[in-house]
Residue, then its C-alpha position, 0 to 999 in steps of 0.5 A: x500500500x505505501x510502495x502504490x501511494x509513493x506513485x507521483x511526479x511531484x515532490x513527496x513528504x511525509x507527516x511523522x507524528x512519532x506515533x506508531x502509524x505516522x512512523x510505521x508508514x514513514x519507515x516503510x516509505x525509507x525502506x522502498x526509497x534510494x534516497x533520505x525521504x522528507x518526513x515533517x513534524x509540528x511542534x508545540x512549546x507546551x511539554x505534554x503536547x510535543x511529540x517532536x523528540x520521539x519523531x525526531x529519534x524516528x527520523x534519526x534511526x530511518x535516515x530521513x531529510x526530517x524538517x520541525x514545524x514550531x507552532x508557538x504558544x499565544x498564537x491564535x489569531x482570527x485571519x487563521x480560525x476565518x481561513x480555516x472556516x472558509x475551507x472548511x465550509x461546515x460547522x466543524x468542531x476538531x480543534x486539529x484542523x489548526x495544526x493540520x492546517x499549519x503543517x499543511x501551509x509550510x510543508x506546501x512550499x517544498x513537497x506536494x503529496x505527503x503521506x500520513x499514518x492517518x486511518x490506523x486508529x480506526x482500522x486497528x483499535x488505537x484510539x483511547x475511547x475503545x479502551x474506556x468503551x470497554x470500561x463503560x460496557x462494564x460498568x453498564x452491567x450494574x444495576x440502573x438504580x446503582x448507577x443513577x445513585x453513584x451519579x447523583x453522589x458524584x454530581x453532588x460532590x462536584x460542586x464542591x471547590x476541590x472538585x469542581x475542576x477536577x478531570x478525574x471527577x469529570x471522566x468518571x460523571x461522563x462514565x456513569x452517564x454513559x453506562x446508562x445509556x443502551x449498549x448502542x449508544x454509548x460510544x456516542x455518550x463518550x464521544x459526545x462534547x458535552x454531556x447532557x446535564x451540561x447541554x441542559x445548563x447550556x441550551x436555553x431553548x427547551x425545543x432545541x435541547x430536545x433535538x440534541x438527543x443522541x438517539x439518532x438514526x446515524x449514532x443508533x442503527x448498525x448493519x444485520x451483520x453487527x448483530x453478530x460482532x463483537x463489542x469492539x467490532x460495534x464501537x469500532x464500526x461507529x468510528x469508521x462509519x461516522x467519525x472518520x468520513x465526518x471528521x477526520x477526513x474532512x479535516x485532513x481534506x479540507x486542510x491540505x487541499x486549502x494549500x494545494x497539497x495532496x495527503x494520502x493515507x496508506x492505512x486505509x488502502x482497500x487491502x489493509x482495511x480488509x485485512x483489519x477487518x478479519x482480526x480477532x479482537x485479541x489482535x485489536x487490543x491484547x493484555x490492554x496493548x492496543x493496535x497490537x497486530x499493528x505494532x507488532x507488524x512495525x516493531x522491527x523497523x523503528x526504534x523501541x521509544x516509539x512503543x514505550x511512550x503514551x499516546x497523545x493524538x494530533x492536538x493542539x494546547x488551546x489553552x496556551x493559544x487563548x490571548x486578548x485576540x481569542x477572547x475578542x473574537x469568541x465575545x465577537x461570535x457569541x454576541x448580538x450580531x450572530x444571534x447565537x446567545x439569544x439560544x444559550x444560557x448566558x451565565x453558562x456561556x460566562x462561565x464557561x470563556x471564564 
């Protein structure tokens, strides 16, 4: 699949996150090259969002002409958020499409096709949401009136100052929340950004509260055949199915082609996904590895701190990024003009830019 994707006649890249699949494709990439490949890293100044190092060790051991991209701390601006809005064309709520849309814009001026690790999560089981689905699934086996008294105690224990911004406290509410819900539609409850006593505090209007319910045919209905899968096979097929023409690759899409680079992505090549598609669960996540069969099946081309690391996906640290710019330009989107408020609960909305 990586040899049929280098076809091109243009200059050709590759994204190298540090991660099993960016690097995976990047060392395959090396190994079917007679010259170093262009790998391209974005790099944050916030520590725990910087994945620069390990890629950089990745491109040290496969010998590639590898470039860092600093993306630096404060540096929101609205020409960025309206350009990127503009090529988006849809309401569109991944913060990484700014990272994507940075890279993308740099790595445009020396290659034109670049190649990604973009599709090996949802094809072999690598994001968290499948371990904590798995958690969640578990939970749902407990009595309903447990459930529903453990998240009234917790609820209650989060107006507490000591745990009203606590993000173990929060995972855990969402958790209970979400064990609650039918087995189909749990993965849409850890999926969904808010939950839905936030969405009840948020939406002023009762009428379009009523339409934010998750029981819609997209997120509910699976195929005949799912009746016969597994769990994992049923959270997995959600993704694919929803979150990965919807979002991902909408972004990716979108992003690249707004600076006229074309991005590829090997691990959705027909082959591959059919192969995933006849592994086992024990080759999805073993002894709570995930992308096991993956991993394995890569290991012996890269260099062992790329397996010993934790996962942190393509995200950008928004919280560095807000300035005097970003709070004019939420206060601008929020305000009179757009009408947005006049449908939200405007102490919640102070609350919340707070």
């Amino acid at each position: 699949a990586v040899a049929r994707q280098m076809v091109s006649d243009v200059p050709l890249g590759a994204f190298l996150s540090g991660g099993i699949d960016s690097s995976g494709v990047a060392a395959l990439m090396q190994e079917a090259s007679s010259t170093p490949i262009k790998t391209y890293t974005v790099r944050f100044q916030e520590e725990g969002y910087d994945e620069g190092p390990i890629a950089r060790a990745v491109a040290d051991h496969l010998g590639t002409e590898h470039h860092e991209l600093v993306v630096e701390n404060a540096g929101f601006t609205p020409d960025d958020l309206w350009r990127i809005v503009d090529h988006v064309g849809q309401p569109f709520v991944d913060s990484s499409a700014i990272p994507t849309h940075v890279i993308s814009q740099r790595v445009s001026e020396e290659v034109k096709v670049c190649l990604t690790g973009d599709g090996g999560d949802d094809m072999f089981a690598g994001y968290d949401r499948f371990r904590w689905a798995a958690q969640v699934d578990r939970l749902g086996r407990l009595p309903g009136p447990m459930l529903k008294l453990g998240g009234a105690i917790l609820s209650a224990a989060r107006r507490s100052p000591g745990l009203r911004s606590s993000g173990i406290a929060r995972r855990t509410a969402r958790a209970i929340e979400a064990a609650t819900e039918p087995a189909n539609l749990r993965m849409a409850a850890i999926e969904s950004l808010f939950s839905k006593a936030e969405l009840g505090r948020l939406i002023a209007d009762p009428n379009l509260l009523s339409i934010t319910d998750r029981d819609s045919p997209r997120m509910s209905e699976l195929p005949d055949a799912a009746k016969e899968w597994t769990q994992l096979r049923r959270h997995m097929h959600l993704g694919i199915s929803q979150k990965l023409p919807r979002d991902y690759l909408v972004k990716i899409d979108r992003m690249s082609m707004a600076s006229s680079l074309e991005l590829r992505a090997p691990l959705l090549d027909p082959e591959v996904t059919a192969i995933s598609m006849r592994l086992p669960d024990n080759m999805l996540i073993r002894d709570g590895v995930q992308k096991y069969a993956l991993r394995e099946a890569v290991r012996p081309l890269l260099p062992d701190v790329v397996f010993s690391h934790p996962k942190t996906g393509f995200s950008v640290p928004l919280h560095r990024f807000q300035n005097d710019a970003y709070r004019d330009t939420v206060m601008e989107i929020l305000g009179e003009r757009t009408g947005v408020l006049s449908l939200l609960n405007g102490r919640e909305i102070d609350r919340i830019i707070d």
